[in-house]
C-alpha angles and dihedrals in degrees: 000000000000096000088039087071083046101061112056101053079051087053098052098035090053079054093058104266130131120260091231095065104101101170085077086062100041088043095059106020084097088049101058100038088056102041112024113029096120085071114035091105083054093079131257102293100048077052085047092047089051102053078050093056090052100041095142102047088054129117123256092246101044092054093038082060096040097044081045089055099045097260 
């Protein structure tokens, strides 16, 4: 659970976002834990694949970051 809190302020700062912005993070954290989980030790972009994968069972929140962030 650990690296899980890790991974998404990666994700979003590889994408070009600040590190403070902790919204992102907030936004997605739900997100992660519930549909990706299998494959948070796999590194970021396996985590970042996955939220793609599920796009439309996103959260609001969580698509309204990653489209923001060019994802």
């Amino acid at each position: 659970m650990t690296r899980f809190l890790l991974i998404v302020p990666f994700l979003l700062c590889a994408s070009g976002a600040s590190a403070q912005q902790q919204p992102g993070h907030d936004a997605c954290a739900r997100d992660v834990t519930r549909f990706s989980r299998p494959v948070m030790n796999n590194g970021d972009q396996a985590v970042l694949a996955c939220l793609k994968q599920n796009r439309t069972r996103l959260s609001k929140g969580c698509d309204k970051v990653l489209t923001e962030h060019g994802q």
